[in-house]
C-alpha positions as CSV (number, residue, x, y, z in Angstrom):
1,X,14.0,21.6,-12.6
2,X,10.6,23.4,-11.0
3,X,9.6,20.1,-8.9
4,X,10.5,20.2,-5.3
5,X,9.6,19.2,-1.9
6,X,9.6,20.2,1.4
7,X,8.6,19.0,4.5
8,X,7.8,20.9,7.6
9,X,7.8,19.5,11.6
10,X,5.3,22.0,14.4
11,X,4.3,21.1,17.8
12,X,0.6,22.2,16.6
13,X,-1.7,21.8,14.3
14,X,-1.7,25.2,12.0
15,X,-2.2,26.0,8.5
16,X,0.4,28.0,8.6
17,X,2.7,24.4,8.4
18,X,1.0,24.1,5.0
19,X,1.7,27.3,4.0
20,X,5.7,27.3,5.3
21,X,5.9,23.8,3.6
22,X,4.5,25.0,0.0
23,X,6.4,28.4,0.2
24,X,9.4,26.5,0.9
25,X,9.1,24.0,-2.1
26,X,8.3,26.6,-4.2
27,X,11.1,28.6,-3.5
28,X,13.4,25.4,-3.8
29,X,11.5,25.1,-7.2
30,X,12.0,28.6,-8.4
31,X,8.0,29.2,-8.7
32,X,5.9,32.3,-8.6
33,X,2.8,30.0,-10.2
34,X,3.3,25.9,-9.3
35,X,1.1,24.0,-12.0
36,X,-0.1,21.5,-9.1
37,X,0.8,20.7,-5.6
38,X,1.0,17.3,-3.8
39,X,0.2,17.6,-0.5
40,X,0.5,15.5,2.7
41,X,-1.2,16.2,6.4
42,X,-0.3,14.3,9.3
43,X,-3.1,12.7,11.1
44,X,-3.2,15.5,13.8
45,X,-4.5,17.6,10.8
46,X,-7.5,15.1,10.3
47,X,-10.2,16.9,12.2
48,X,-10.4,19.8,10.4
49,X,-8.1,19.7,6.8
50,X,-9.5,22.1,5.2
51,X,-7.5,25.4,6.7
52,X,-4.2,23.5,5.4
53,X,-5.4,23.0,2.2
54,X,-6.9,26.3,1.5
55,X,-3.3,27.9,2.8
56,X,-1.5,25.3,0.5
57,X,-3.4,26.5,-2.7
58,X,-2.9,29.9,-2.0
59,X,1.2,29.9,-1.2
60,X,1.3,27.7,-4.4
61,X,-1.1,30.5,-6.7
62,X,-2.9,27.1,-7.8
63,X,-6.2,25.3,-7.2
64,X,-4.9,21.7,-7.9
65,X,-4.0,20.8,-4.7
66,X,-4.1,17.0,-4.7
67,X,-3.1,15.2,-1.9
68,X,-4.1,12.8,1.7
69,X,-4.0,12.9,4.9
70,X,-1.5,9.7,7.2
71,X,0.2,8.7,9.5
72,X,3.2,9.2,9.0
73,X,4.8,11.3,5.9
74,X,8.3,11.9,4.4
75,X,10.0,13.5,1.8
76,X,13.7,12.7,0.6
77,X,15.3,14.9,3.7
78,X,12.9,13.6,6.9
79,X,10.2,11.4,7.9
80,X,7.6,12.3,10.6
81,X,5.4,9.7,12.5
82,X,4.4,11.1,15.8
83,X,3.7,15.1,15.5
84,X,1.8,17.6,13.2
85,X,3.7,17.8,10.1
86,X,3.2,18.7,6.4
87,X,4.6,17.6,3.0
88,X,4.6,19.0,-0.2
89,X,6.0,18.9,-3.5
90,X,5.2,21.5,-6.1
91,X,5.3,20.5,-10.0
92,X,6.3,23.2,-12.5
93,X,7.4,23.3,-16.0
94,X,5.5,20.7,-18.1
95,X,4.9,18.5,-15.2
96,X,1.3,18.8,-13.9
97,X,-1.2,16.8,-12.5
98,X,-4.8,16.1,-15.0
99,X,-8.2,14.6,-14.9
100,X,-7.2,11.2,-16.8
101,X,-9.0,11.2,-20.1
102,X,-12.3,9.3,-20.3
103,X,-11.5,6.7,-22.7
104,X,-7.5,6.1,-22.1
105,X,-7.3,3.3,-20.1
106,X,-3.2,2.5,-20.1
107,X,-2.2,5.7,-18.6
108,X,-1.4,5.1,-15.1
109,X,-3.2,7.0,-12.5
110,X,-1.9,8.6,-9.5
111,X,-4.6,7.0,-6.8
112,X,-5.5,7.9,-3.1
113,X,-8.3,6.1,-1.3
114,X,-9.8,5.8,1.6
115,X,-9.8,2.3,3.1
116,X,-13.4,2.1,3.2
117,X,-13.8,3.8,-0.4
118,X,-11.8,0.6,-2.1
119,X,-14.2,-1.5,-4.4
120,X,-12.7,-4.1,-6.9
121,X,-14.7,-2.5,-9.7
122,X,-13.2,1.0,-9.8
123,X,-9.2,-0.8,-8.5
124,X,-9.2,-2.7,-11.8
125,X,-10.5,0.4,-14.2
126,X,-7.1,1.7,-15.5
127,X,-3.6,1.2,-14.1
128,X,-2.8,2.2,-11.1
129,X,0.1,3.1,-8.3
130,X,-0.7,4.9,-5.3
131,X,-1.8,4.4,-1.8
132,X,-4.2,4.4,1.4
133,X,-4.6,6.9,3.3
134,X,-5.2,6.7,7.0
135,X,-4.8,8.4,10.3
136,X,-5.1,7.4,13.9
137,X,-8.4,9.2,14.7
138,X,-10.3,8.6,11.3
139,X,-12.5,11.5,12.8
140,X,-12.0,13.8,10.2
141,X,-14.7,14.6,6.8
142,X,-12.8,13.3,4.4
143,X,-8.8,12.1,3.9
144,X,-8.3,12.6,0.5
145,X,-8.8,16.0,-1.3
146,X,-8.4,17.2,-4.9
147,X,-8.9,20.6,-6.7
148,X,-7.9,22.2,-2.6
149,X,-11.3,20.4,-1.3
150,X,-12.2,17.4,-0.1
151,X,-13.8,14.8,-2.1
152,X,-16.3,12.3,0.1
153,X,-16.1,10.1,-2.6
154,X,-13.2,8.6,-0.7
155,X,-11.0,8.4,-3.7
156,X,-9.0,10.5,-6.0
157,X,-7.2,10.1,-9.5
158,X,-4.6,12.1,-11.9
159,X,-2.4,11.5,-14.4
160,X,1.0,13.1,-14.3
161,X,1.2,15.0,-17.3
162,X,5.0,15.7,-19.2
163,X,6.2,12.7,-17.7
164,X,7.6,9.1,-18.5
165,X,6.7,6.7,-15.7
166,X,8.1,3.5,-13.9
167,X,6.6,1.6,-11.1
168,X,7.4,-0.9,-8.8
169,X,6.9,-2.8,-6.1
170,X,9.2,-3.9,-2.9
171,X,7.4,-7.0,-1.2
172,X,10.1,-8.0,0.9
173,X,9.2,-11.8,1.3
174,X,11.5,-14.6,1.9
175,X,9.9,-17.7,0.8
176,X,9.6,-20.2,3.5
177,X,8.5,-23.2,1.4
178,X,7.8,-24.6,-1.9
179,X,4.2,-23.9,-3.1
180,X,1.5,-26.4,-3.4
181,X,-2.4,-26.5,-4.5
182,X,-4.9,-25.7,-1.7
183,X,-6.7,-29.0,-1.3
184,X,-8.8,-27.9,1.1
185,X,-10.7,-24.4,2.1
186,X,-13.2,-23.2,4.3
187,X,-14.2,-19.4,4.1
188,X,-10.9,-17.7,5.2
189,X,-9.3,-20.7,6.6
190,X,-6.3,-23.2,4.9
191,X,-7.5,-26.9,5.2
192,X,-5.0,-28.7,3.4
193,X,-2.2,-27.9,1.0
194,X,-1.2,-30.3,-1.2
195,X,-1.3,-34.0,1.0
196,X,0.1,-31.1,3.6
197,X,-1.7,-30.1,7.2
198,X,-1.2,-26.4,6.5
199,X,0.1,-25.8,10.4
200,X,2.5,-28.4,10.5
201,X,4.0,-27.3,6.9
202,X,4.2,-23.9,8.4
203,X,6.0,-24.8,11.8
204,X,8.6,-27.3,9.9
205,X,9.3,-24.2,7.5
206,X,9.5,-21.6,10.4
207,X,12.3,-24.1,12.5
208,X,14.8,-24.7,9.7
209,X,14.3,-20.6,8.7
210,X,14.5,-20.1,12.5
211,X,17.0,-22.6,13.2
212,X,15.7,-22.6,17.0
213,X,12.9,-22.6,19.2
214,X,10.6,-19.5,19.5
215,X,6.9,-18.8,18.5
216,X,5.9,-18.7,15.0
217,X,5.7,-14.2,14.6
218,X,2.7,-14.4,12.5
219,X,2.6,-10.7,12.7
220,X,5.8,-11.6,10.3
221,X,4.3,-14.3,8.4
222,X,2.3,-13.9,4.9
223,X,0.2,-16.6,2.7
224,X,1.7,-16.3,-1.0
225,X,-0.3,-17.8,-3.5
226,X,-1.3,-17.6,-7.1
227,X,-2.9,-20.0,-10.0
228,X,0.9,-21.4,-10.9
229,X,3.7,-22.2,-8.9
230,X,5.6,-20.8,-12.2
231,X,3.4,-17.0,-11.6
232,X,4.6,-17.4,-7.8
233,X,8.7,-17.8,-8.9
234,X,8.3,-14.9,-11.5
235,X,6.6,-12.4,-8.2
236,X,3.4,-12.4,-10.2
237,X,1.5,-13.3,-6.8
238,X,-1.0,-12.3,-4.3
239,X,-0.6,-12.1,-0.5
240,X,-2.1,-11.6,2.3
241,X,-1.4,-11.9,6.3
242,X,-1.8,-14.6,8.4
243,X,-4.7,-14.4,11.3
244,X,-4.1,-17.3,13.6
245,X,-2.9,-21.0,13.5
246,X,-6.2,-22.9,14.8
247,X,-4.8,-26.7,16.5
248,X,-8.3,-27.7,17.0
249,X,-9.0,-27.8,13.3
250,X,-6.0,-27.9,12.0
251,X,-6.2,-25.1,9.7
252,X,-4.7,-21.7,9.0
253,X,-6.8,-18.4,9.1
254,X,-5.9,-16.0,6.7
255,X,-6.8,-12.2,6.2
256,X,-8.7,-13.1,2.3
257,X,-10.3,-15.9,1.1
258,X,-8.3,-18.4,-1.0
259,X,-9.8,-20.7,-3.3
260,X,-9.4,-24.4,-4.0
261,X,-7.1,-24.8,-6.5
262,X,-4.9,-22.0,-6.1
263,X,-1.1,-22.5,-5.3
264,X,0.1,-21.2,-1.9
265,X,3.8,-21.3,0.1
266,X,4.3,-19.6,3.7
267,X,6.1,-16.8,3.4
268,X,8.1,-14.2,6.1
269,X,8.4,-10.4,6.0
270,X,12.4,-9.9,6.1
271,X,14.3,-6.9,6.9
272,X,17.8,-7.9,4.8
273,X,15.4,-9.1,1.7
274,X,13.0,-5.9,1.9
275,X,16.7,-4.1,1.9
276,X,17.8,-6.0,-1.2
277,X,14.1,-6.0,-2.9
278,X,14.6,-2.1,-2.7
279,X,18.0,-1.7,-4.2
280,X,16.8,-3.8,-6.7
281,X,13.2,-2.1,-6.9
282,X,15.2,0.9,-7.5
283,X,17.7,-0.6,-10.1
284,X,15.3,-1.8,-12.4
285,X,12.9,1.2,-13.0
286,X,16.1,3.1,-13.7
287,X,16.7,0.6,-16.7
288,X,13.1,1.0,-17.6
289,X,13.2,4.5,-18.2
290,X,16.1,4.9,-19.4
291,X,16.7,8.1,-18.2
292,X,17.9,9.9,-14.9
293,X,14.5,10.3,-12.7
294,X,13.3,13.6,-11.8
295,X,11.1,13.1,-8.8
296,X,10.3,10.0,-7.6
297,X,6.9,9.1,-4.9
298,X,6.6,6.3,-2.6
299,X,3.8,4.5,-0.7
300,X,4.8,2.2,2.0
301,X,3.1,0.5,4.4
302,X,3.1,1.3,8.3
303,X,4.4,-1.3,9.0
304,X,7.0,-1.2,6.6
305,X,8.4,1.9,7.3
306,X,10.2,2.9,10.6
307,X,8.6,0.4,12.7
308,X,9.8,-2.3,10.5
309,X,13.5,-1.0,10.5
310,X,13.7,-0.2,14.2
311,X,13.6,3.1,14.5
312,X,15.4,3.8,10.3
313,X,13.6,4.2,7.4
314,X,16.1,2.3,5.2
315,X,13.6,2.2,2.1
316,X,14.2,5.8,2.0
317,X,17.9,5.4,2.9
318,X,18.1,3.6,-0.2
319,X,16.1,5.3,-2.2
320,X,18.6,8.7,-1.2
321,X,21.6,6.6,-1.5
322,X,20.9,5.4,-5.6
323,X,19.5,8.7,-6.4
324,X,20.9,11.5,-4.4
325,X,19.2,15.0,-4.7
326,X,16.3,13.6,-5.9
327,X,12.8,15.3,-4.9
328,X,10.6,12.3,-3.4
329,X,7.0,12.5,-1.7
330,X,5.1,10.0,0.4
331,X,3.1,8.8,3.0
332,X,2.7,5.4,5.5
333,X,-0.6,4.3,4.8
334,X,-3.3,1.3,5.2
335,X,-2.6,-0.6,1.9
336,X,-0.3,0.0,-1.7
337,X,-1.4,0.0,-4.6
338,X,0.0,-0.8,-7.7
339,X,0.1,-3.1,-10.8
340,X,1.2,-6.7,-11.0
341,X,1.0,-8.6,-14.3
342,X,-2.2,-7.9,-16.0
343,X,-4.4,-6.7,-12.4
344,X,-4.3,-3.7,-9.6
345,X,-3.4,-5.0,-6.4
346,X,-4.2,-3.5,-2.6
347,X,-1.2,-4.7,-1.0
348,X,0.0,-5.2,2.8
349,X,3.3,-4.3,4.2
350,X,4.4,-3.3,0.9
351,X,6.0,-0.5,-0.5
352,X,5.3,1.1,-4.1
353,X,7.9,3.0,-5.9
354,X,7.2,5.6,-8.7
355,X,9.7,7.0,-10.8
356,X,9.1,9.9,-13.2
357,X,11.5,11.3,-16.1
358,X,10.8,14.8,-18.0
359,X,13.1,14.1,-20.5
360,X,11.7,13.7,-24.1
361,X,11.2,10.4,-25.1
């Protein structure tokens, strides 16, 4: 198969990490010529991309260098969060990545963006997966690049030609209550739900999940909520973080504005049911292609990754353990984006699985 990654660790930034990273995949990939190259930079590489890039295009004898920088990146053999590193995969054979056609609007794209390049206009033209890139500094030009340059659009696209696609998407959420209709809303902050005071529902929930006393984590805790409780059962939801628990108003702050009317349960960000959603992330795409994947690429959030696992990446582990050998790409980033019912979604502490087959369908 001529799609492969590698990934490669220095003590400095040097464009000669790109280069070592590409050369490697190729060779991995048996490629004089690679069709397209995905490539990764870790925030150190932020300043001043461009070198990388350039050295990435010219080890792979290709101009469609595609790619963002993070902070943090991984392939299926190591993740890297706190030194310069580069990721690459090379595609070969069929496989390549393409301008998406101007008036196909069901292929999915391959996106990358910016977090201040996200507008709800351009997320909900075509179907999307992807992710947002980020680094520590934000000091460099641009973060995303296509075509080995940097785009200061802020966002970047392609379809993944010679390919048969499954996404999906890992919340990790244990429900902490039943949902009920937002009564009551002010801006960003939760009034009433249902005949409910929003804090008091929250705290009950928390002490039989907790089944002791300790502070509420909100760091852990996310607001679920939909326009049916029936949408919230089936995972067609939104969600979005908790800011703060106000006692003086009796309200809850949250990270979006929710509407009256909408449905809404308390929700917590669980390390065994993230492990479980991923198995079973992973299970189901298999039966939706049908076929043995190829390459796979993943998006999960910081705070998903490493730091969520203490100190283990055991998406990945999973990922490694239900398909072995299997050439995989990604980055930890601001925000995941993928496709849930009929809508694009930018979602927190998620993670976004691709899986591609080359076989003939």
């Amino acid at each position: 198969m001529n799609i492969a990654t590698s990934i490669v660790i220095g003590k400095q930034v040097s464009a000669d990490l790109a280069k070592t990273a590409v050369s490697n995949a190729m060779a991995k990939a048996k490629l004089n010529i690679a069709n397209s190259v995905l490539l990764l930079l870790s925030s150190e590489f932020a300043g001043n991309p461009l070198p990388a890039i350039k050295a990435a295009a010219k080890a792979a004898n290709c101009t469609q260098v595609m790619g963002c920088s993070a902070s943090g990146i991984f392939t299926e053999d190591d993740w890297v969060v706190d030194a310069p590193a580069v990721a690459a995969m090379v595609l070969g054979g069929d496989v390549s990545l393409s301008l998406p056609p101007l008036h196909e609007s069901e292929l999915p794209l391959l996106t990358l963006s910016a977090p201040n390049a996200i507008n709800t206009t351009w997320l909900n033209h075509h179907i999307r997966y992807g992710g947002v890139s980020g680094d520590a500094t934000g000091r460099g030009p641009f973060s995303v690049w296509q075509n080995a340059k940097g785009n200061v659009t802020g966002h970047i696209e392609a379809h993944v030609t010679g390919t048969k696609i499954a996404t999906g998407v890992s919340h990790g959420l244990k429900l902490l209550t039943e949902a009920h209709k937002v009564m009551q809303s002010d801006q960003f902050d939760i009034l009433l739900l249902g005949n409910h005071n929003p804090i008091k529902l929250l705290d009950k929930a928390w002490k039989t999940h907790q089944k002791q006393k300790a502070a509420i984590p909100l760091h852990l805790i996310m607001a679920v909520y939909a326009d049916s409780i029936e949408a919230i059962r089936n995972g067609n939801f939104h969600q979005t973080p908790v800011i703060s628990c106000n006692d003086d108003s009796a309200s809850v702050t949250l990270a979006q504005k929710i509407p009256e009317g909408k449905f809404l349960c308390w929700a917590i960000r669980d390390v065994n049911v993230a492990q479980n959603d991923m198995r079973n992330t992973i299970h189901t795409l298999e039966n939706t292609l049908n076929a043995k994947p190829d390459f796979g690429l993943l998006f999960s959030c910081m705070g998903r990754g490493p730091y969520f696992y203490e100190g283990l990446d055991l998406d990945l582990a999973a990922i490694k353990k239900a398909l072995p050998d299997m050439p995989l790409l990604g980055f930890y980033g601001n925000g995941e984006i993928a496709r849930i019912g009929n809508n694009n979604q930018l979602l927190p502490y998620s993670a976004v699985l691709s899986l591609f087959s080359t076989h003939k369908i």
